[in-house]
C-alpha positions as a Markdown table, in Angstrom:
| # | Residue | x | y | z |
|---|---|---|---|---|
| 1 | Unk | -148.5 | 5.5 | 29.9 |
| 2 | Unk | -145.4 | 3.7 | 28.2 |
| 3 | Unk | -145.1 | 7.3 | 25.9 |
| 4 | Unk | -144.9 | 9.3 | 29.5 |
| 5 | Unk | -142.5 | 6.6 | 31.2 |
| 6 | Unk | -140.5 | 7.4 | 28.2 |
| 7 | Unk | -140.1 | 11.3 | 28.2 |
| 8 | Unk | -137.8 | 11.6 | 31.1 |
| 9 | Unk | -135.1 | 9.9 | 29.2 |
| 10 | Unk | -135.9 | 11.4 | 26.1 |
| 11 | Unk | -135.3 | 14.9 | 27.5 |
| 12 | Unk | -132.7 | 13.9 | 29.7 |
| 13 | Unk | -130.5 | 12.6 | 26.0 |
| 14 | Unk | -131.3 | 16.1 | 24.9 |
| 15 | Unk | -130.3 | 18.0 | 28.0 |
| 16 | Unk | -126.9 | 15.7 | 28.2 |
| 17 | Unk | -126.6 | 16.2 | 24.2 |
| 18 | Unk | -127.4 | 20.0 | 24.6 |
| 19 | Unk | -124.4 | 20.7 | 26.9 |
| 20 | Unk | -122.0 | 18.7 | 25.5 |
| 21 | Unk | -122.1 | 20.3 | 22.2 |
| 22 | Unk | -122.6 | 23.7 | 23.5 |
| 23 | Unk | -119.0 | 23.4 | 24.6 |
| 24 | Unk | -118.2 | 22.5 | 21.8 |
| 25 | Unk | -119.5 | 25.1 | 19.5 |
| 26 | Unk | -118.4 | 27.2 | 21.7 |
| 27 | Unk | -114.6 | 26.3 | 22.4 |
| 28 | Unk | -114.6 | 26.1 | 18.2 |
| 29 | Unk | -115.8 | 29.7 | 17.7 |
| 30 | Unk | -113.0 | 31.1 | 19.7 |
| 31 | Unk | -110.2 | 28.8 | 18.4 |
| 32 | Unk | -111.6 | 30.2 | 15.0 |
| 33 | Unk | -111.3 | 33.7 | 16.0 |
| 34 | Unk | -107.8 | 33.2 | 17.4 |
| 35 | Unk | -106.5 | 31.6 | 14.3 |
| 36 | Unk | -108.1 | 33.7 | 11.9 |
| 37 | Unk | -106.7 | 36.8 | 13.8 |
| 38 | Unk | -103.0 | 35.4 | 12.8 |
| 39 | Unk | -104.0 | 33.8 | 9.5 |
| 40 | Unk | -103.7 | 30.0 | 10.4 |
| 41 | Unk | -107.2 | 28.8 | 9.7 |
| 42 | Unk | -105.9 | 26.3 | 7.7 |
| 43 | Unk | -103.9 | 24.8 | 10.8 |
| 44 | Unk | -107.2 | 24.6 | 12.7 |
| 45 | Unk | -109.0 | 23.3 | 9.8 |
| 46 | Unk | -106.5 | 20.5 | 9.7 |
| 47 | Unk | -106.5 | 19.8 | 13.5 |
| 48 | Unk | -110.6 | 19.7 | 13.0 |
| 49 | Unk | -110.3 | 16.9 | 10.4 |
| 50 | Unk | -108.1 | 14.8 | 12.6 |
| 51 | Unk | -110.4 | 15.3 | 15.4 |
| 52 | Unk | -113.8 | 14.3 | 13.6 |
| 53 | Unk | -112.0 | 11.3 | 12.4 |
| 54 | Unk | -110.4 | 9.9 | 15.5 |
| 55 | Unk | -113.5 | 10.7 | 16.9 |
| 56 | Unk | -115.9 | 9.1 | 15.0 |
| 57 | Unk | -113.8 | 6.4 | 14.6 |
| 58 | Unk | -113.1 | 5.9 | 18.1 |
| 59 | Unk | -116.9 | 6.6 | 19.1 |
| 60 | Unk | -118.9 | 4.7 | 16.2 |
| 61 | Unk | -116.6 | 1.5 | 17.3 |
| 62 | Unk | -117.2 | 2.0 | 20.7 |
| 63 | Unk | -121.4 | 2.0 | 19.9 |
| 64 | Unk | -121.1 | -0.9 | 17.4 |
| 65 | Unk | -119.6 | -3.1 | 19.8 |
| 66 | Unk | -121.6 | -2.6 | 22.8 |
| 67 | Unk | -124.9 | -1.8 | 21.3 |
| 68 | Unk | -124.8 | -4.7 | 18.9 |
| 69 | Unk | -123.9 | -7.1 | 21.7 |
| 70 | Unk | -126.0 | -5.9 | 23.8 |
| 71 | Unk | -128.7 | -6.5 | 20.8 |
| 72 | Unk | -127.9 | -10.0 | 20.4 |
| 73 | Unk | -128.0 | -10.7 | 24.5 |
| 74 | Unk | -131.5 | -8.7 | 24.9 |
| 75 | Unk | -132.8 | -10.6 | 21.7 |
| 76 | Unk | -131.8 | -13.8 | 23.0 |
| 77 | Unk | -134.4 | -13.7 | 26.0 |
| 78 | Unk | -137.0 | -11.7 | 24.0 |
| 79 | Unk | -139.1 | -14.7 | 24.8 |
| 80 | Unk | -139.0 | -13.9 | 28.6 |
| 81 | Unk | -141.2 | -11.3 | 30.5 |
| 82 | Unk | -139.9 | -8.0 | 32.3 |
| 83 | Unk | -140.3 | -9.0 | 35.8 |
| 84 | Unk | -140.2 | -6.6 | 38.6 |
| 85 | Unk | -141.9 | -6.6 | 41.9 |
| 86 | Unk | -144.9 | -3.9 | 42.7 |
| 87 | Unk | -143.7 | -2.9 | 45.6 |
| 88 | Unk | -140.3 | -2.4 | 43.7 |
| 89 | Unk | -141.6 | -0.5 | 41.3 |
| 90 | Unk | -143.3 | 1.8 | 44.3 |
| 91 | Unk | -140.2 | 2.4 | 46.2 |
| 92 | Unk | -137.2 | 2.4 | 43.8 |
| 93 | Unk | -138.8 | 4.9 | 40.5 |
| 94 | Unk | -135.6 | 4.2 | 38.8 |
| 95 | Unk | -136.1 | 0.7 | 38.8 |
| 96 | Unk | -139.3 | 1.1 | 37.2 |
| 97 | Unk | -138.6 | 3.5 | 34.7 |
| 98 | Unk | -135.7 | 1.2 | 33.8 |
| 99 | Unk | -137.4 | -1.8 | 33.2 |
| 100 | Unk | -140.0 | -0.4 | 31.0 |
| 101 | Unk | -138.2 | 1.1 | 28.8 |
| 102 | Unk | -135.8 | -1.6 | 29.0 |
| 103 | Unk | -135.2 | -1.7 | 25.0 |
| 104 | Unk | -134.7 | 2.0 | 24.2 |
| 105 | Unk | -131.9 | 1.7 | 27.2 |
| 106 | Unk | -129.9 | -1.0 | 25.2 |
| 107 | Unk | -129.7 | 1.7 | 22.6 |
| 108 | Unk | -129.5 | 4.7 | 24.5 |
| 109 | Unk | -126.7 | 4.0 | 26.3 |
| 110 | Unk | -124.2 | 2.9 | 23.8 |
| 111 | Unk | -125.2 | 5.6 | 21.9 |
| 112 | Unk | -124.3 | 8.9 | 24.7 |
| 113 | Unk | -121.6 | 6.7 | 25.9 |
| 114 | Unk | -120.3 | 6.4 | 22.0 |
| 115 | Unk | -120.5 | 10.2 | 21.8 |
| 116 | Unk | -118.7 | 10.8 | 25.5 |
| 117 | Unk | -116.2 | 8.4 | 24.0 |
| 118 | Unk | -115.9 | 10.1 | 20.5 |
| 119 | Unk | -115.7 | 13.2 | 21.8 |
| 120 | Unk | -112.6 | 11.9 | 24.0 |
| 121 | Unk | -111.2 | 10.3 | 21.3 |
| 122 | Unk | -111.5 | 13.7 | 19.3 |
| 123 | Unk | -109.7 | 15.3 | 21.9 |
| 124 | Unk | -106.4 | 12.5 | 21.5 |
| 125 | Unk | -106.1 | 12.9 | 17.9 |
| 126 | Unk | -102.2 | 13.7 | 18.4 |
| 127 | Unk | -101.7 | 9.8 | 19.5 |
| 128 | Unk | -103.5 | 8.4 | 16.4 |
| 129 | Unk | -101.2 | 10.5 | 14.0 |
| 130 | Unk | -98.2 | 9.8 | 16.0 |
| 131 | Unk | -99.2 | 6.0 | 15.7 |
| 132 | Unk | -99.5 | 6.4 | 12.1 |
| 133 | Unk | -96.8 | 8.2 | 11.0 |
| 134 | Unk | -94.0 | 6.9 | 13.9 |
| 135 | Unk | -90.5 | 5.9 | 12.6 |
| 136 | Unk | -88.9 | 3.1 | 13.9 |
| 137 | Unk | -85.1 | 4.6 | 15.9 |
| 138 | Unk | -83.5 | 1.9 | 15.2 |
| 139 | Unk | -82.5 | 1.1 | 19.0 |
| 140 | Unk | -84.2 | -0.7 | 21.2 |
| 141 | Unk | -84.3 | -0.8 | 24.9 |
| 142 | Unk | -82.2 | -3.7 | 26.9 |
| 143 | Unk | -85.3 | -4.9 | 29.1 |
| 144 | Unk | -88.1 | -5.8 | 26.8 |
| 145 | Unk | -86.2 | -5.2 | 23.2 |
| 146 | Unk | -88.6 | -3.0 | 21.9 |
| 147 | Unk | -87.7 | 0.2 | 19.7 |
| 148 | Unk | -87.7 | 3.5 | 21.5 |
| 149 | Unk | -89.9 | 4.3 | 19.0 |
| 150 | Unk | -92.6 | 2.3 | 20.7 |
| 151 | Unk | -93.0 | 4.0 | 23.7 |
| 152 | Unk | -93.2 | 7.1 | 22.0 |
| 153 | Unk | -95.1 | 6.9 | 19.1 |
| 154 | Unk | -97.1 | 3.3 | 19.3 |
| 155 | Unk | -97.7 | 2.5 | 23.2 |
| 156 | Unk | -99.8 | 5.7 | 24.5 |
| 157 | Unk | -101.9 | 5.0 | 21.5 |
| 158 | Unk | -102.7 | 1.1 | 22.4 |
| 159 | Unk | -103.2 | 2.1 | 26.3 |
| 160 | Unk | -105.5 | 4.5 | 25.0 |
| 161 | Unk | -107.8 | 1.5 | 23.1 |
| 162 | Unk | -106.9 | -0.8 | 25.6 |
| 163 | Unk | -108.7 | 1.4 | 28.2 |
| 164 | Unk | -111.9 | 2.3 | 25.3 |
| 165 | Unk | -112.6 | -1.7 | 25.4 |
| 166 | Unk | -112.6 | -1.8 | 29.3 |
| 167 | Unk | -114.7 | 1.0 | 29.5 |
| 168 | Unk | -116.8 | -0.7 | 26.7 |
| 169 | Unk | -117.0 | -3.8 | 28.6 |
| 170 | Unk | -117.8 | -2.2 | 31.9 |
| 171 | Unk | -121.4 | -0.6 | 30.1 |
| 172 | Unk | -121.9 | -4.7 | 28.2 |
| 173 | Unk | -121.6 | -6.1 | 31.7 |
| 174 | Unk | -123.4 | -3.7 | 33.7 |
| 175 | Unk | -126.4 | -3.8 | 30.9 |
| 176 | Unk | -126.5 | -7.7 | 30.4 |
| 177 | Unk | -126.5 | -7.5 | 34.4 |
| 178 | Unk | -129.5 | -5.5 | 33.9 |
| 179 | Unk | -131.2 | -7.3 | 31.5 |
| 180 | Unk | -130.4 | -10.6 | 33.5 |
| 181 | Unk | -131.7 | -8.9 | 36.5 |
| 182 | Unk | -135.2 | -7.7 | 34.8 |
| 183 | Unk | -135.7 | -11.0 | 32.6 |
| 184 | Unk | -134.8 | -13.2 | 36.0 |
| 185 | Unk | -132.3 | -14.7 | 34.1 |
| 186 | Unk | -130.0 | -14.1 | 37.4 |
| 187 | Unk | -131.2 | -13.5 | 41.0 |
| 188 | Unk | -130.1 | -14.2 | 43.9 |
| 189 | Unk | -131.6 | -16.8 | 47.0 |
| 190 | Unk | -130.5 | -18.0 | 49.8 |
| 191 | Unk | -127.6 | -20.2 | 48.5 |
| 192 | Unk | -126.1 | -17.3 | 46.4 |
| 193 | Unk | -126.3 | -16.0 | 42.8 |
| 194 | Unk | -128.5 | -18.4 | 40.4 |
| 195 | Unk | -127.2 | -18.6 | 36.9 |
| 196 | Unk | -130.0 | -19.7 | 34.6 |
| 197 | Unk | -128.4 | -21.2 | 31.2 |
| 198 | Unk | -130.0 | -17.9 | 29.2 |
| 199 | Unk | -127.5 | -16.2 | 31.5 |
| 200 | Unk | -124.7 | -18.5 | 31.5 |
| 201 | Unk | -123.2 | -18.2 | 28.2 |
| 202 | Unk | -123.0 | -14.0 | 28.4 |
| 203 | Unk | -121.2 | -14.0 | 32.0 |
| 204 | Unk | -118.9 | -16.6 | 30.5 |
| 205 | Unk | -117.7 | -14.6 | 27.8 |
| 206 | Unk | -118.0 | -11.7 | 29.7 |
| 207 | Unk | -115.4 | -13.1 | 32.1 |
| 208 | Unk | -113.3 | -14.9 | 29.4 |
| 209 | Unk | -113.3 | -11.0 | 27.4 |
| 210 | Unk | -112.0 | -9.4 | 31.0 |
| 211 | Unk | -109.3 | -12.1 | 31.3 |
| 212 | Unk | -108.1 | -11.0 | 28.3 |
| 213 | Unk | -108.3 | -7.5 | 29.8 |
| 214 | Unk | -106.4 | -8.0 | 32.8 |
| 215 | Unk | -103.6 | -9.9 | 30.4 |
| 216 | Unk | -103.4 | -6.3 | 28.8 |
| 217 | Unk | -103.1 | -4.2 | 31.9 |
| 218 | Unk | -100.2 | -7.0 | 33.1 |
| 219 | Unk | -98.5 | -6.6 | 29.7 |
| 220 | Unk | -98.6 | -3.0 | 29.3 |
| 221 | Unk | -97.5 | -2.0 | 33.1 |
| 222 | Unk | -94.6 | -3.9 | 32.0 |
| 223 | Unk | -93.7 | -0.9 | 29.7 |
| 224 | Unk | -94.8 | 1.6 | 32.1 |
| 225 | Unk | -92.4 | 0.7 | 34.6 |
| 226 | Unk | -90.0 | 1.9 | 32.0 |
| 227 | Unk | -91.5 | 5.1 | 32.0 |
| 228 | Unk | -91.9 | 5.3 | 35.7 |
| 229 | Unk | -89.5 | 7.5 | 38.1 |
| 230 | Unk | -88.9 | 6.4 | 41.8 |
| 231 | Unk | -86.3 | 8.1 | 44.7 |
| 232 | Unk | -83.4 | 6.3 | 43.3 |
| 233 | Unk | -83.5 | 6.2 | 39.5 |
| 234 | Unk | -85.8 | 6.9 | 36.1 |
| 235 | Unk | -87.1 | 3.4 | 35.1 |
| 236 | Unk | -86.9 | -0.4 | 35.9 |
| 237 | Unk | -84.7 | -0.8 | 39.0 |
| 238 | Unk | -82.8 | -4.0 | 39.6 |
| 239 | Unk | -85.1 | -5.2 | 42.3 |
| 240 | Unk | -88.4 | -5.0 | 39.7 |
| 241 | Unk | -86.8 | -6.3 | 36.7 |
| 242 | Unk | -86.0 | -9.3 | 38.7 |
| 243 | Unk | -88.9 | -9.3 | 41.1 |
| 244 | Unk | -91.8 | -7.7 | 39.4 |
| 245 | Unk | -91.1 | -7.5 | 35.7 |
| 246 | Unk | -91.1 | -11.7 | 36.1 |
| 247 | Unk | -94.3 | -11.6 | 38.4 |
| 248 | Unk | -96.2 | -9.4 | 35.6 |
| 249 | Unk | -95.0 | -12.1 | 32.9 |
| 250 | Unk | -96.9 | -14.5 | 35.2 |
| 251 | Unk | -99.8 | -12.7 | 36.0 |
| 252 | Unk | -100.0 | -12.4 | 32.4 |
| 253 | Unk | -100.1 | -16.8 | 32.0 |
| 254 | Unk | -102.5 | -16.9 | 34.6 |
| 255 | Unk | -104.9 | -14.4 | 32.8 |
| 256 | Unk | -104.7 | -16.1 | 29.5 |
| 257 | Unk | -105.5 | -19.3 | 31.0 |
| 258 | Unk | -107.9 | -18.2 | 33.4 |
């Protein structure tokens, strides 16, 4: 019974696994054919080996650090039954097929969304090397005193990562919030949302990690603005470097200490 409850999401990994590396193989066979028709397969070679880095780089961090944590939380109430409803289990399938195979999920998923996010981070390669190898200008802007260099070789490659750990923490919240749910660790009665203290200490540092987020976004909009065109001129007008550049350097306090 628990062998057939399994198969839908074993062939559904091979079907999602199946066309995302069909592309692939695919889009590689004609580069190949288009560089080796001018004589540049070592230019593609290159580009290759840039991508599998970034890319396993970028998607074997991204599985570590929700898989693992994910691990520790599902671990941590081992001791507690999988409790869901009959009549739940009737009417909503997917809840049913989710709580029994409640452990192979808490791999599963960090694993496909690790290879979505390697295969993204394949596909930015250029911002890595331009991290790596960027020069400093030697001028820097008047608003925040940063090197021109920054926003062009060092900031689109840290609002790249900044956005790989929110999506990271969006998959740890929504599976401790699953494996809350199914343990009864949280549920919800007639005086709201009840925390039990095997939840407690997860939410918490789930909300102290997304703080932390939010001080990011505030911090890098700052730069954005800078970036940013509007009807009257290219960059930060007079009105946001004293009105929201100040109000972002706020927001960013309130995050930290939030």
């Amino acid at each position: 019974m628990q062998s057939r409850k399994k198969l839908p999401l074993i062939l559904g990994a091979i079907v999602l696994l199946g066309v995302i590396f069909s592309q692939k193989i695919v889009g590689f066979y004609v580069d190949w054919l288009w560089f080796d028709v001018y004589g540049f397969e070592s230019v593609l070679f290159t580009r290759i080996g840039a991508q599998l880095i970034c890319g396993s780089a970028f998607g074997g961090l991204f599985f570590l650090i929700t898989y693992f944590t994910l691990k520790i939380v599902y671990k941590k109430t081992s001791h507690l039954p999988v409790v869901l409803a009959e009549d739940v289990r009737r009417e909503i399938p997917i809840l049913d097929l989710m709580a029994s195979n409640l452990g192979p999920l808490i791999f599963l998923a960090p694993f496909l969304l690790g290879i979505a996010t390697g295969l993204v981070g394949s596909e930015r390669w250029d911002l890595a090397l331009q991290f790596f190898n960027g020069f400093p200008f030697g001028e820097t802007d008047p608003i925040f005193d940063q090197d021109y260099s920054f926003y062009l070789f060092s900031f689109p490659f840290l609002n790249f990562i900044k956005n790989v750990l929110w999506e990271a923490w969006v998959l740890i919240a929504i599976g401790v919030g699953l494996i809350s749910f199914f343990k009864r660790t949280l549920y919800f009665d007639r005086s709201g949302f009840v925390f039990l203290p095997a939840a407690q200490g997860a939410f918490s540092i789930l909300f102290f990690v997304a703080f932390l987020l939010f001080a990011g976004n505030f911090y890098f909009a700052r730069f954005e603005m800078l970036m940013e065109g509007n009807a009257v001129v290219n960059g930060i007008s007079y009105a946001e470097d004293h009105g929201r550049v100040p109000a972002l350097n706020i927001s960013i306090i309130l995050a930290l200490i939030g």
